[in-house]
LUMGUPA-383444 format. One record per residue (C-alpha): x, y, z. Coordinates in steps of 0.25 Angstrom, whole numbers. Layout:
<sites>
site X X; Y Y; Z Z;
...
</sites>
This chain:
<sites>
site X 115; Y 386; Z -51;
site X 118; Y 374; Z -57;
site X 114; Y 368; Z -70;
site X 116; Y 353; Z -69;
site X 117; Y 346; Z -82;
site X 108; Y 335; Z -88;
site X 113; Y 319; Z -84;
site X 116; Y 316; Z -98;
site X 126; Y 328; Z -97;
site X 131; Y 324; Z -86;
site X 134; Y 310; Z -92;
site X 141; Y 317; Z -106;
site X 149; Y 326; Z -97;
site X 154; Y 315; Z -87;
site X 160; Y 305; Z -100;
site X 166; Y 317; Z -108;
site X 175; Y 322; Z -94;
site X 177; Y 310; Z -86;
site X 189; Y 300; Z -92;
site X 181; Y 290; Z -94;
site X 178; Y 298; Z -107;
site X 190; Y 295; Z -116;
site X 189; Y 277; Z -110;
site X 174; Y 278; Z -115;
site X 179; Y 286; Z -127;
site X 189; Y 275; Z -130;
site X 181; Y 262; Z -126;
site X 169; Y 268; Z -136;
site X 180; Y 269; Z -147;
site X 188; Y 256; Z -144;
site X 174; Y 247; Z -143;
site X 168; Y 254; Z -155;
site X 179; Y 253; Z -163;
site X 179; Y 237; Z -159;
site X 165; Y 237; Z -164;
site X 165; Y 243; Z -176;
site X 175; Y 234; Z -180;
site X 171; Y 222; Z -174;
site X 158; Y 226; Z -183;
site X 165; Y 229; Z -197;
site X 173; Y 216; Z -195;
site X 162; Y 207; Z -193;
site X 153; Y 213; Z -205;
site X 166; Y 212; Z -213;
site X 166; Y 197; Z -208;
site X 151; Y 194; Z -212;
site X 153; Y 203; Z -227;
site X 164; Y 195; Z -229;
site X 158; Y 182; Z -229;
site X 146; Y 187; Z -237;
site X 154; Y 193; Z -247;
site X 166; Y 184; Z -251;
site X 160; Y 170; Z -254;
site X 175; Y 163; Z -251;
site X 174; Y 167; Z -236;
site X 161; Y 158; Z -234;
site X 164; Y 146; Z -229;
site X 163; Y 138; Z -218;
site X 171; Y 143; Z -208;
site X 169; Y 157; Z -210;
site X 154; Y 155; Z -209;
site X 162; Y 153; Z -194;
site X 168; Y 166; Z -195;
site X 155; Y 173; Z -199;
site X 148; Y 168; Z -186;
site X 158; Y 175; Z -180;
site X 158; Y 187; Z -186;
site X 143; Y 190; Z -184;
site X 145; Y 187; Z -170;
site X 156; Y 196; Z -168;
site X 147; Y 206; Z -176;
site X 135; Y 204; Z -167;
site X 146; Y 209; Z -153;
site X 153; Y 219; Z -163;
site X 140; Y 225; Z -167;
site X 131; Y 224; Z -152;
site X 141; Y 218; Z -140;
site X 152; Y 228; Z -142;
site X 143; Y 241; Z -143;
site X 135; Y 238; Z -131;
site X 145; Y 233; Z -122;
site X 154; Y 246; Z -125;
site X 141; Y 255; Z -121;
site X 141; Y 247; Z -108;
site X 154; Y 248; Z -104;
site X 153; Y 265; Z -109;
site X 142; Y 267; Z -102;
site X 143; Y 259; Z -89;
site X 131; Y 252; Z -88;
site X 120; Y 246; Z -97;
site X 111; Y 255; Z -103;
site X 104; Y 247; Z -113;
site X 95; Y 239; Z -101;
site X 93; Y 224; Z -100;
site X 88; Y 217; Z -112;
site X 99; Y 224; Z -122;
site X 108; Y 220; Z -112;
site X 103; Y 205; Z -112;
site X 103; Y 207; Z -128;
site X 118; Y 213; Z -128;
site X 123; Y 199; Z -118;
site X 113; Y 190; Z -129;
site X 119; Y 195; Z -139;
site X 135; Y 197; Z -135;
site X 136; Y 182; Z -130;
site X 128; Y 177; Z -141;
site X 138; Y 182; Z -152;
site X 151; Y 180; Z -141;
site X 147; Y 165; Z -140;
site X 145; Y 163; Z -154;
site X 159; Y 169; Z -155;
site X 165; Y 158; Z -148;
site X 156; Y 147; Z -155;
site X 160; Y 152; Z -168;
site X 173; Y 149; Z -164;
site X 170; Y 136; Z -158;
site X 164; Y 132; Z -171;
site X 175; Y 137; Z -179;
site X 185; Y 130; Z -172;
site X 180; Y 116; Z -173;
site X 178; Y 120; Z -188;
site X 191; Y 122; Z -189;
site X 194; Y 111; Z -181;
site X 186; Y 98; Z -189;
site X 190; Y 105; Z -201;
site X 207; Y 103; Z -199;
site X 203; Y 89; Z -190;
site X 192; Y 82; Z -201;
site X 195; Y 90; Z -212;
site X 187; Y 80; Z -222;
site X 175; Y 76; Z -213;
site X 174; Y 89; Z -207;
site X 174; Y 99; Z -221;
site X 163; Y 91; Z -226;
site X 153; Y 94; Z -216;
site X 159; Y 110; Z -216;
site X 148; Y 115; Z -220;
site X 141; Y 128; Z -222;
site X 128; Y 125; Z -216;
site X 137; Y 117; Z -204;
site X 144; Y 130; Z -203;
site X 130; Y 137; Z -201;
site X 124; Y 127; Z -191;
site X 137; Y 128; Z -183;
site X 136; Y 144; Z -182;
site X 121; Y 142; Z -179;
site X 125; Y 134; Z -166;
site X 135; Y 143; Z -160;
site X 127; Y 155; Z -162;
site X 114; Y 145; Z -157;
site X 121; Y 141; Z -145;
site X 129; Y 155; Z -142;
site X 113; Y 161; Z -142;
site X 108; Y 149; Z -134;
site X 118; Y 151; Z -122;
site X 118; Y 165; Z -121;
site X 105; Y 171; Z -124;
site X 95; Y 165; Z -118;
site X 104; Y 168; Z -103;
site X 106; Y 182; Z -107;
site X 92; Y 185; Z -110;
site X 83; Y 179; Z -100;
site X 92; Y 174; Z -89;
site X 85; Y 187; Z -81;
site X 72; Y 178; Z -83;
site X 78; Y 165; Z -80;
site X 83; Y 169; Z -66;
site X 71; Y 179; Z -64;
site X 80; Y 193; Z -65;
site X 89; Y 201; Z -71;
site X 100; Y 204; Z -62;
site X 108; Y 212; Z -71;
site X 109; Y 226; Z -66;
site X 101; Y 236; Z -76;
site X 115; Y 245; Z -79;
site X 122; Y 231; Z -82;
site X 123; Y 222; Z -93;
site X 128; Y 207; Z -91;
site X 121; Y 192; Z -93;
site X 116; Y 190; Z -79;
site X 119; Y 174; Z -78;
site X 133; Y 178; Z -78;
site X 132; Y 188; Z -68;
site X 140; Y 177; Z -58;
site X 155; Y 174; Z -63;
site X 156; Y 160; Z -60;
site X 144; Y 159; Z -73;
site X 152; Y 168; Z -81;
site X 165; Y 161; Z -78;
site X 159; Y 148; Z -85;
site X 152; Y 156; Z -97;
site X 164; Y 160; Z -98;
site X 171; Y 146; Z -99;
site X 161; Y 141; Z -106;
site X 160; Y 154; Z -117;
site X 174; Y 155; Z -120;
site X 184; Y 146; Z -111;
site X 179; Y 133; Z -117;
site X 178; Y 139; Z -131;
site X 190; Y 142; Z -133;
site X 196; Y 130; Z -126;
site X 189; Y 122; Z -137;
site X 195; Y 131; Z -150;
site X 209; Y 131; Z -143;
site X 209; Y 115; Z -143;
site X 203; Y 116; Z -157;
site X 211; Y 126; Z -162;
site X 224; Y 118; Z -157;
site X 218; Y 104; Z -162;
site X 217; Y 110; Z -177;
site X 231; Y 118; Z -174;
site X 237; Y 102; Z -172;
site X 231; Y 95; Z -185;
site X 235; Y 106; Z -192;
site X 249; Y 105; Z -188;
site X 247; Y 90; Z -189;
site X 241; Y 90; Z -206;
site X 253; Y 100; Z -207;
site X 262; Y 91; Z -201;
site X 256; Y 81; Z -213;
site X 257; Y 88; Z -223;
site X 271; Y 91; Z -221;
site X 276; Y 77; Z -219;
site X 269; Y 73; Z -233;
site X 276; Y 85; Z -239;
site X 289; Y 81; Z -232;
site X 288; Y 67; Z -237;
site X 286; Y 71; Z -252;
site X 276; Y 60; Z -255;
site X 263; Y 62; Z -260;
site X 250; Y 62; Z -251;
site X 244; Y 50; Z -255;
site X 230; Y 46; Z -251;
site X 233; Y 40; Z -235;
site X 241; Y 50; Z -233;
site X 231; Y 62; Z -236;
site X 221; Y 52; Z -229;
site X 231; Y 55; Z -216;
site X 233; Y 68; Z -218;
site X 218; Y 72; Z -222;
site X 213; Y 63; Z -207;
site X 225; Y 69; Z -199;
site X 212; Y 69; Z -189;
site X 209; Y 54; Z -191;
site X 193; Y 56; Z -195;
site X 192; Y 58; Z -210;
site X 198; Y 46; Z -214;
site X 185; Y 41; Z -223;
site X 183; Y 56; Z -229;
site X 201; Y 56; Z -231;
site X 199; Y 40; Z -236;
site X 188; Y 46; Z -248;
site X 194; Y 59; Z -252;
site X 209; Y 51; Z -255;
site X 200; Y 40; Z -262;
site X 195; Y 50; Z -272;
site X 206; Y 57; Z -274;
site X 220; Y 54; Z -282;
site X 233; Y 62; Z -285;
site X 236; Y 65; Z -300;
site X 247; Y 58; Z -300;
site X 238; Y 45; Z -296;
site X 228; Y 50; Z -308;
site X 241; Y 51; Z -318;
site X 246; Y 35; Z -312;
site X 232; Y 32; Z -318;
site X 232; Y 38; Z -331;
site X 247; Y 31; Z -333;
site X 242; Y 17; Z -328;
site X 230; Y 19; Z -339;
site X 238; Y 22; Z -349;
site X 249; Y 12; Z -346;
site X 239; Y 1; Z -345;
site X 234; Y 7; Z -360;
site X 249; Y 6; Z -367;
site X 251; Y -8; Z -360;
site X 239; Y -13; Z -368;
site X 243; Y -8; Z -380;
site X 257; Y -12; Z -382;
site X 256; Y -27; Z -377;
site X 248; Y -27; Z -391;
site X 264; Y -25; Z -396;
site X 272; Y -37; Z -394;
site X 286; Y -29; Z -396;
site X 280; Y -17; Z -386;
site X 288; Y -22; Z -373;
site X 290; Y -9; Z -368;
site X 284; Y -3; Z -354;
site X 271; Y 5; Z -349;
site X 277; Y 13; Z -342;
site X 286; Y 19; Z -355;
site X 272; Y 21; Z -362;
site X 267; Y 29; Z -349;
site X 281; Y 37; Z -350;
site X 277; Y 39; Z -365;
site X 263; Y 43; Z -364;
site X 265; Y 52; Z -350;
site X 277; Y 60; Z -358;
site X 266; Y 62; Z -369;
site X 259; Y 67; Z -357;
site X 265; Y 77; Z -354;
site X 270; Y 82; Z -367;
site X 254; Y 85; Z -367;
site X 251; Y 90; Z -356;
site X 258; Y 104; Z -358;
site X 248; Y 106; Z -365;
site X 236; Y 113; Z -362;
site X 224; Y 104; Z -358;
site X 216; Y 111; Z -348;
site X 204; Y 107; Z -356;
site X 199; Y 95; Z -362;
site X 198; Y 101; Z -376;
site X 211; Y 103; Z -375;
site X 214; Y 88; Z -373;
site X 204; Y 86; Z -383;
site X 213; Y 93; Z -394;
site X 226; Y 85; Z -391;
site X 218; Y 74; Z -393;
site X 225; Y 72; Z -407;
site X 237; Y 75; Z -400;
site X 235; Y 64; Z -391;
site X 232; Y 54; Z -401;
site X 245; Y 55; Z -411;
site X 254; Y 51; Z -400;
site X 263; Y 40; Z -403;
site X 269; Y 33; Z -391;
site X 283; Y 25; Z -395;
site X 287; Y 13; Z -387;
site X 302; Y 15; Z -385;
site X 311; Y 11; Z -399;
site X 304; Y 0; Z -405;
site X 296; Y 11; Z -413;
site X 283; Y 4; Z -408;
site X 268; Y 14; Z -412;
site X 256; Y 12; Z -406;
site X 243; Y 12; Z -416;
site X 233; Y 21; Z -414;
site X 224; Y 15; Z -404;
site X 236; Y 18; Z -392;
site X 238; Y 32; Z -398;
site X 222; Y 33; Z -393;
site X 225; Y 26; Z -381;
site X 239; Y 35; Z -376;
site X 230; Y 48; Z -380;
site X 217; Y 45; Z -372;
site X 225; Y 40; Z -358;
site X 236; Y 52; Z -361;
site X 223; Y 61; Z -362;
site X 217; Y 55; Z -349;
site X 232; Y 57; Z -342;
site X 233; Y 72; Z -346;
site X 218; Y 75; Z -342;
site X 218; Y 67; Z -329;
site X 234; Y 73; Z -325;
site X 228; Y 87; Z -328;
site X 215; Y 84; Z -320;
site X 222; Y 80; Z -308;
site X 231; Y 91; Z -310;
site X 221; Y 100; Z -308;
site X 214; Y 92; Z -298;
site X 227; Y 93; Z -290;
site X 226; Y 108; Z -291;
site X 213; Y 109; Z -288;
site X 214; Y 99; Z -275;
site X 228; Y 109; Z -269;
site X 221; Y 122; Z -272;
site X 209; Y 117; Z -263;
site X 219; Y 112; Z -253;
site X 225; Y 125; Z -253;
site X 213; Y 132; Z -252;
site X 206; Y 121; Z -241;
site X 222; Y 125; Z -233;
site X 220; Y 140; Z -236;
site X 206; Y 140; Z -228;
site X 211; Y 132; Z -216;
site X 223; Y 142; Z -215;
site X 213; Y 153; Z -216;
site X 201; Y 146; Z -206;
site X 214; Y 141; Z -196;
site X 220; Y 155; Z -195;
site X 204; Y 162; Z -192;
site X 202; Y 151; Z -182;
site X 216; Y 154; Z -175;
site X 214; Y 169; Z -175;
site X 200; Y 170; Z -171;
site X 202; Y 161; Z -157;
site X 212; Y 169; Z -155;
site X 205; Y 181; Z -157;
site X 195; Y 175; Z -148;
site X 202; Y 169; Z -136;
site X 211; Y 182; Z -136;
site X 198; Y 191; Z -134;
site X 189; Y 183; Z -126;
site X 201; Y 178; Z -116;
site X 203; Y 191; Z -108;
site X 188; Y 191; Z -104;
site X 185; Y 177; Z -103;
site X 198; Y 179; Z -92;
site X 190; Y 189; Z -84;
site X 177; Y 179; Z -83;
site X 188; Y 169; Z -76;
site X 195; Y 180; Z -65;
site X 181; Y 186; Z -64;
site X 177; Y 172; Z -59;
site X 186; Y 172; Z -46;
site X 188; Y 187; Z -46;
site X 175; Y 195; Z -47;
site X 183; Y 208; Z -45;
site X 197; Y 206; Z -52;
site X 192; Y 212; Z -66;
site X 188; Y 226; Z -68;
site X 175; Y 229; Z -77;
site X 186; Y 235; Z -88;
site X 191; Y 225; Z -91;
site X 181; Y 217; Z -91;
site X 173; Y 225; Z -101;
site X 187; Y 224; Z -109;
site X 189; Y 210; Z -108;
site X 174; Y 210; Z -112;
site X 176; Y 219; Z -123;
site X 189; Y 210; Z -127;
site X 180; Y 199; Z -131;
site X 171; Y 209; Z -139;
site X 184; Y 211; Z -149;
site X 185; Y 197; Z -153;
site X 174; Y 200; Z -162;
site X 182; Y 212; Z -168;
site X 194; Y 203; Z -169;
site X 186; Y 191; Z -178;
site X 184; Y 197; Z -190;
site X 200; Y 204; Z -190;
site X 205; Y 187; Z -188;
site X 197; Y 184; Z -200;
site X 204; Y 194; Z -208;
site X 218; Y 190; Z -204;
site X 217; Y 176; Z -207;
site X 208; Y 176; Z -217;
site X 214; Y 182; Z -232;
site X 198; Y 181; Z -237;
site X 192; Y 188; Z -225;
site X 202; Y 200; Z -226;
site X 202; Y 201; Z -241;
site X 187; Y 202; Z -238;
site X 188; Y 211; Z -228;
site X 195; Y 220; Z -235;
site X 187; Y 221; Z -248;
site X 175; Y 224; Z -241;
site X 182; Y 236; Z -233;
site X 187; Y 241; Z -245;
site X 174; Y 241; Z -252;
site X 181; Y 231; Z -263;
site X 174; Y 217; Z -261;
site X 162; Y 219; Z -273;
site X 174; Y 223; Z -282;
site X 183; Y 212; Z -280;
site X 171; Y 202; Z -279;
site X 168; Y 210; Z -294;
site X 181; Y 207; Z -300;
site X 181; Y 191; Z -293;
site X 169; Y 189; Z -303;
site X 175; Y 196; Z -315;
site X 187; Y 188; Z -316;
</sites>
């Protein structure tokens, strides 16, 4: 007599005692772990930008493109292809499998267009830095997302779903799950040229035209520096349209715009103008403008350590102002009272305009700093994600190619890994922001540790 077991105990007993046991232990582990993260990364992406107001800007509406597309495989693309590849065969039938396909090169194409986009952001913001920013909008970035996700869905989806219709049947067996146009390897050969090969022939030359003006500005600025001059207005004109197509933007900004030491040459000029008036009244006054400018400039300064941050202030030195006596050299000459009026407003006008362009100054290299600070921080994202990409996507992209000429030459493991690979680029996304961007990770972190209400609580008190 013998009592045969139930199939489904056959099943159990058969994965706990072969050795394939402990591999599908490990794969279940490995991808799962992969996803989770890939999943937590991408959520920590998309909190991020919604909690810390100083992360939304332009380009990282890019990065936040990305990341819902890299949470749309972490969450759906990774999961189902892991159960396939456990279990052998598809088990979920036809139409989730045409979902799964829709849906993974849907989100993978949008990858690669996000990139595309991000690249020529980058790129025509270093080459037309004036012509460009102004049209770098928020709604422009928006549209531009719109379309890669627009024209990812229009060239995948409808193939995917209804090519069985198209050609009149579904030729994918019911155990399997690929898209069936590309069940011939010559078709997948130019998807794959046209999916991955071209794209990243297009950020490579990008990435190394912003790599050479960026050496080139650098180049510029240091001859300026080495030179010890100035930058005066034809030379920023040069250095501001190193790409040769912002000359009338470049042309405007340096018209409306003028060094403190240009505002001070004024000041001096008026007030030179005002003592020159004044003492051809004095027949025995030979002496020069320039030693009444000296004068008056050394009255300037003995003034200004004063504090006048405030116009009241000025206001109360007023009388100050007024009592000064200015002495022309030994003859023991005094100017009357209408020139004591005269020397107080233009010494005034002097203080208040150095002080104002002073701060103007200050304010202008703090937003330079800043402006350079973000370019570091957009340049090293750029660099890290394309290499994140090209380094994951290569290997599979390499098997399409041999597969090709050599139908046989690769074994299914390592096609699931090399399919797999492409998978982790999603993981890796949100780890590149964090390492080269100091916002991101500080982010990152508050949320993790549960910290970001009460740092965003003591911001607001102080």
């Amino acid at each position: 007599f013998c009592r045969c077991a139930p199939k489904s105990d056959y099943l159990l007993l058969y994965l706990v005692t072969s050795p394939l046991h402990s591999q599908v232990i490990i794969i279940v582990f490995l991808t799962g772990s992969l996803s989770f993260i890939t999943v937590v990364g991408n959520i920590l992406v998309l909190v991020s930008f919604k909690v810390n107001k100083s992360l939304k800007t332009v380009n990282n509406y890019y990065l936040l493109s990305l990341a819902f597309a890299d949470l749309t495989i972490g969450t759906l693309s990774m999961n189902l292809y892991t159960t396939y590849i456990i279990m052998g065969q598809w088990a979920l039938g036809p139409v989730v499998c045409d979902l799964w396909l829709a849906i993974d090169y849907v989100a993978s194409n949008a990858s690669v267009m996000n990139l595309l986009v991000i690249s020529f952001d980058r790129y025509f913001s270093v080459t037309r830095p004036l012509t460009y920013r102004t049209k770098r909008t928020t709604k422009r970035a928006m549209t531009m997302i719109a379309l890669a996700w627009s024209i990812s869905f229009i060239l995948w989806a409808p193939a995917i779903l209804f090519w069985q219709y198209i050609v009149g049947e579904r030729t994918v067996q019911p155990n399997e799950c690929y898209i069936q146009f590309l069940s011939e390897p010559i078709i997948t050969f130019c998807t794959a040229i046209a999916a991955f090969y071209l794209p990243v022939s297009i950020m490579a030359i990008l990435f190394w035209k912003i790599y050479q003006e960026t050496e080139k500005r650098a180049k510029d600025i240091q001859g300026l520096k080495g030179s010890g001059s100035s930058t005066n207005p034809s030379q920023a004109q040069n250095l501001d349209n190193s790409s040769g197509k912002d000359t009338v933007g470049s042309q405007r900004m340096n018209n409306n715009s003028s060094s403190p030491g240009e505002e001070n040459q004024k000041c001096c000029r008026t007030l030179c103008f005002q003592f020159s008036a004044f003492w051809t009244r004095f027949p025995a006054s030979n002496r020069s403008c320039n030693t009444t400018t000296i004068t008056v400039e050394e009255t300037e300064r003995s003034s200004v350590n004063s504090d006048m941050d405030a116009a009241s202030e000025v206001n109360k030195n007023s009388q100050h102002y007024e009592s000064i006596k200015v002495q022309k050299g030994s003859d023991g000459l005094t100017p009357s009272s209408p020139l004591d009026q005269s020397v107080a407003k233009a010494t005034r006008d002097a203080v208040l305009a150095k002080r104002f362009a002073t701060k103007a100054k200050i304010e202008i290299n703090k937003r330079k700093n800043e402006k350079k600070a973000n370019e570091k921080k957009a340049a090293r994202t750029l660099s890290a994600i394309l290499f994140a990409f090209i380094t994951t996507w290569l290997p599979y992209n390499i098997m399409v190619l041999v597969n090709t000429f050599c139908q046989d030459c690769i074994p299914e493991s390592l096609w699931a890994l090399g399919y797999w690979l492409c998978y982790v680029n999603s993981t890796v996304n949100p780890m590149c922001y964090a390492l080269c961007n100091k916002t991101f990770r500080t982010t990152f972190r508050d949320i993790l540790i549960c910290q970001w209400n009460q740092n965003r609580n003591n911001a607001r008190a102080l």
